[in-house]
C-alpha positions in Angstrom: 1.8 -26.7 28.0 1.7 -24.8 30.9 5.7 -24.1 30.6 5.2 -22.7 27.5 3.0 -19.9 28.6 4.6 -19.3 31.6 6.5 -15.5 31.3 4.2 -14.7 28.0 1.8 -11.8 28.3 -1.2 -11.6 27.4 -0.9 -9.5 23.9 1.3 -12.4 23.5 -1.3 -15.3 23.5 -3.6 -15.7 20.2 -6.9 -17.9 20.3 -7.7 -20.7 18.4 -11.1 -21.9 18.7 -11.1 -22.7 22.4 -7.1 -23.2 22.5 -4.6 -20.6 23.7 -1.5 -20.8 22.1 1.7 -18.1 21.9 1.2 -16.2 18.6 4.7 -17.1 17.5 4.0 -20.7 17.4 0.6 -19.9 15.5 3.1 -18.6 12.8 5.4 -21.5 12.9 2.5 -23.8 12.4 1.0 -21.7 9.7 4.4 -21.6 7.8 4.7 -25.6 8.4 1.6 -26.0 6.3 2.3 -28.5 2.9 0.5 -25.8 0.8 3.1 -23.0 2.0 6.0 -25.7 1.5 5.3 -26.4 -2.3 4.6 -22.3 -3.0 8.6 -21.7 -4.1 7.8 -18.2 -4.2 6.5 -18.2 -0.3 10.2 -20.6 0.3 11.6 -17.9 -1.6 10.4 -14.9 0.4 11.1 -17.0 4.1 14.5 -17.7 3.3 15.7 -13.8 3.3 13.3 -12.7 6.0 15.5 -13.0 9.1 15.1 -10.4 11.0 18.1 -10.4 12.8 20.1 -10.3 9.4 19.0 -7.1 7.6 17.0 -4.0 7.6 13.5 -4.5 7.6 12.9 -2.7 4.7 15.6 -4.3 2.7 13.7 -7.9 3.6 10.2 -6.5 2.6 11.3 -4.6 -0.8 14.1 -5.6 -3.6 13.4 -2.6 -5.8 15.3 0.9 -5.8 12.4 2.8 -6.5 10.7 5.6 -4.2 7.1 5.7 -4.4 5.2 8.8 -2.6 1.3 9.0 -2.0 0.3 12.5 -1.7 -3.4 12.9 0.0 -5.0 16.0 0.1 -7.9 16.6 1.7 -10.1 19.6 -1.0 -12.4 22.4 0.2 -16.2 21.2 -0.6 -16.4 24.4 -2.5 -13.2 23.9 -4.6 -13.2 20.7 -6.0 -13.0 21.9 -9.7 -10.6 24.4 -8.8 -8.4 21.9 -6.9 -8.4 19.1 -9.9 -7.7 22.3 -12.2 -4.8 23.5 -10.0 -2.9 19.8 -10.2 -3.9 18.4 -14.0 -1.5 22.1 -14.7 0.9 20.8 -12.0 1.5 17.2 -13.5 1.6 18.6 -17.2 4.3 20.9 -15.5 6.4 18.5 -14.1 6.0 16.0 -17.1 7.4 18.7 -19.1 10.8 18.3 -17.2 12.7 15.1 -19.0 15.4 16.1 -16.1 13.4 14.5 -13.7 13.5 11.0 -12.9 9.6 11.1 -11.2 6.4 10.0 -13.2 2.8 10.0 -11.7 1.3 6.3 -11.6 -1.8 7.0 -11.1 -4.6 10.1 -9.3 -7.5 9.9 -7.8 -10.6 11.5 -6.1 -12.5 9.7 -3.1 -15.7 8.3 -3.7 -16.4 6.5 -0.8 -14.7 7.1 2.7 -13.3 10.1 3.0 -15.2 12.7 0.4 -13.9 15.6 -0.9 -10.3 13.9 -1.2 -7.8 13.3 -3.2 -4.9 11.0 -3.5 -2.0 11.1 -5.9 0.8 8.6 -6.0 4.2 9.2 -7.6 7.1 7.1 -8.9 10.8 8.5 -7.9 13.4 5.3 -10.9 16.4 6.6 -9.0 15.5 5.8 -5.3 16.2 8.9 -2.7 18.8 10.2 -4.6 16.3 11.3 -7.6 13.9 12.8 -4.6 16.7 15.0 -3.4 17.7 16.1 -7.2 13.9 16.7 -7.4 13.6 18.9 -4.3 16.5 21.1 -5.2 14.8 21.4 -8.8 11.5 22.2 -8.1 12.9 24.4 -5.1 14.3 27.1 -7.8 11.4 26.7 -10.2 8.7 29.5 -10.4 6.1 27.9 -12.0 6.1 24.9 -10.2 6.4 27.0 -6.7 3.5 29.5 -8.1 0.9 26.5 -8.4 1.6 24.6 -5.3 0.9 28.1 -3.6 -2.3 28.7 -5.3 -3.0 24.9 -5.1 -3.2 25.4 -1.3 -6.0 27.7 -1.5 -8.4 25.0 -2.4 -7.4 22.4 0.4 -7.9 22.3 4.1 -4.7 20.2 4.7 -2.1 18.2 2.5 -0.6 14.9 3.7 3.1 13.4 2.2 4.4 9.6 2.8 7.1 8.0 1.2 6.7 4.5 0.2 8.5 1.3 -0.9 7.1 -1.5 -2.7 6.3 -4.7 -1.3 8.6 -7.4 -3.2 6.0 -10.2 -4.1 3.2 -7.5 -5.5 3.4 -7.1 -9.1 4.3 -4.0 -10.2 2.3 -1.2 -11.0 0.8 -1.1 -14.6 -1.4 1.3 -16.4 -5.2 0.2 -16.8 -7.7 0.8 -19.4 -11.2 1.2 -20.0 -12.6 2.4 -16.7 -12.2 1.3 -13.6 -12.7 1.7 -10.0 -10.0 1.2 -7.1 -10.0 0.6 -3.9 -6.9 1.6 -1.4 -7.0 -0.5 1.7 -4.8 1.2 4.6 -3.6 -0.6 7.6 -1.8 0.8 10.7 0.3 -2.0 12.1 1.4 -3.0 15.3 5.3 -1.9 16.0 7.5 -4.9 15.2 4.5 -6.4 12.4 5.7 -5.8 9.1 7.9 -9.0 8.7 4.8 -10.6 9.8 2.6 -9.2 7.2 5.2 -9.9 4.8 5.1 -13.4 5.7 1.6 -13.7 5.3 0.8 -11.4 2.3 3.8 -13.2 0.2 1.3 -16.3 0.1 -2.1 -14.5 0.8 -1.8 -11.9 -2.7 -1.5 -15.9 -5.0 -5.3 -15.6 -3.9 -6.2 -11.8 -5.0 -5.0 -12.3 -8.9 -8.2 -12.7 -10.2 -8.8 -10.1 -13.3 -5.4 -8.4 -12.5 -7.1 -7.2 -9.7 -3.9 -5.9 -7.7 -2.7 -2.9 -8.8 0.1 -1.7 -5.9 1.2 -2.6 -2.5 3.8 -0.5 -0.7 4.5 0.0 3.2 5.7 3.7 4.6 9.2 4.8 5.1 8.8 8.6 5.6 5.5 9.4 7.1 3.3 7.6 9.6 5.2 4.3 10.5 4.3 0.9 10.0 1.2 1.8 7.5 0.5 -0.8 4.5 -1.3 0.5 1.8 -2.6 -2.3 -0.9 -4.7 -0.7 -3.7 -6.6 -3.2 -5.4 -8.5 -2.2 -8.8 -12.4 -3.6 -10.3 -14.8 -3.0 -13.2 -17.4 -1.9 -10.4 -18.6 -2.8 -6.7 -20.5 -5.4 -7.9 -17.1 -7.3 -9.1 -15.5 -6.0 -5.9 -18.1 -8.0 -3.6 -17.8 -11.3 -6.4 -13.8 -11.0 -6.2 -13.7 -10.4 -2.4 -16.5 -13.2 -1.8 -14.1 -15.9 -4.5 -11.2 -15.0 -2.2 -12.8 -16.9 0.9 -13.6 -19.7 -1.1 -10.1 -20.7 -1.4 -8.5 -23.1 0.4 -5.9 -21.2 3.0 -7.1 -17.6 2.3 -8.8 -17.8 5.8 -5.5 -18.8 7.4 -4.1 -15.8 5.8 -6.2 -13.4 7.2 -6.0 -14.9 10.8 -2.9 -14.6 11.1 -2.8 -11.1 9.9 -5.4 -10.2 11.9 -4.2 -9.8 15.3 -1.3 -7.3 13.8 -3.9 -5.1 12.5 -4.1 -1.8 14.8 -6.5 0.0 12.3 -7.7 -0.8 9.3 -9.3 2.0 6.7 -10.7 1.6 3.3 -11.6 3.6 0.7 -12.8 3.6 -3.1 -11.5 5.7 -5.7 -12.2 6.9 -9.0 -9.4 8.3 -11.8 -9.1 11.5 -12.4 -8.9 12.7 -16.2 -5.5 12.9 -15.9 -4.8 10.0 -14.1 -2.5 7.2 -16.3 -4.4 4.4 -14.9 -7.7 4.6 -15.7 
């Protein structure tokens, strides 16, 4: 054993009870498991994750779709204004049938970070609908006139461009009402395949009640961020749904070997606006 660790630093070594052992053979244990072999879905997702084959991005996501989440961060005083200011914005670019982008779901911060607001978008068409987008909106008055006045009610406005993770379901509109949460993780360089790895098996524990709604890692923004936004009838079914999860056999495993990839983790909850599609 002591040949195996000789050469590895430290950020290298993970700890297991009171046994050191590399973090890559960790995962090769982990993925060894006979619950992981008999998932075909898991087999599925390790057989085109090589990293040394494709772009990471390309492993992690199969869909040509762009996804951007637009947070804004809303003067205390202009909250009304604000939500005012973007339900004429979205009625304005749903208007245009020309443009291949359609808002999946908006929301305002309830707990976390108040007096916030985050909106995500759905570019069918990949880049190349962003770029036609861009150049549209570019010559369009209207749209130009209420993004100015929009940034009168906002200390700052932040843009990321997303893809979706392969093995989430896709988005879908929600009814009745709702609350979401948006879990956002800052990974370590190099992690994502890692993640991947993990979450392809770890989100077959999360299904209960349709309870994942999106999860998508950046491609335009801050780098290797995750965000996975999770919806519930209310807290209480939050803490019930969260509590089930670590009564499942293998969910633990999941999460420690996610873990130690984790650089920052940051959750928030989040309510639908009146103009949000998901509710």
């Amino acid at each position: 054993m002591a040949a195996v660790f000789r050469g590895l630093k430290a950020a290298q070594i993970a700890t297991i009870g009171n046994l050191k052992l590399p973090s890559y053979i960790n995962c090769r244990s982990f993925a060894s498991s006979p619950i992981l072999q008999n998932d075909s879905k898991w087999q599925e997702w390790r057989q085109k994750s090589d990293p040394t084959k494709e772009p990471h991005s390309r492993m992690l996501s199969d869909k040509g779709v762009i996804y951007t989440l637009h947070t804004h961060n809303i003067r205390p005083d202009s909250v009304d204004n604000y939500l005012t200011n973007y339900e004429e914005t979205v009625k304005l670019l749903n208007s245009k049938s020309n443009l291949q982008l359609e808002l999946v779901g908006s929301w305002t911060v309830t707990a976390g970070d108040i007096d916030q607001a985050l909106h995500l978008w759905r570019y069918n068409d990949g880049y190349g609908s962003v770029d036609r987008t861009q150049i549209e909106l570019s010559k369009d008055k209207a749209y130009q006139q209420l993004f100015k006045e929009g940034g009168k009610y906002v200390r700052s406005r932040y843009l990321q461009y997303l893809l979706a993770f392969s093995y989430w379901p896709n988005p879908t509109k929600r009814e009745d009402s709702n609350i979401y949460e948006i879990r956002s993780y800052r990974l370590n360089a190099g992690g994502m395949i890692e993640w991947g790895n993990n979450w392809a098996k770890a989100i077959n524990f999360r299904r209960h009640n349709n309870e994942p709604f999106g999860g998508f890692f950046s491609q335009i923004g801050r780098l290797y961020n995750v965000h996975h936004i999770w919806c519930y009838k209310s807290l209480h079914a939050r803490m019930e749904t969260r509590e089930s999860a670590w009564r499942s056999p293998g969910w633990d495993r999941c999460v420690a070997h996610t873990v130690p990839i984790i650089r920052e983790t940051h959750s928030r909850i989040l309510s639908p606006t009146n103009f949000s599609p998901t509710k």
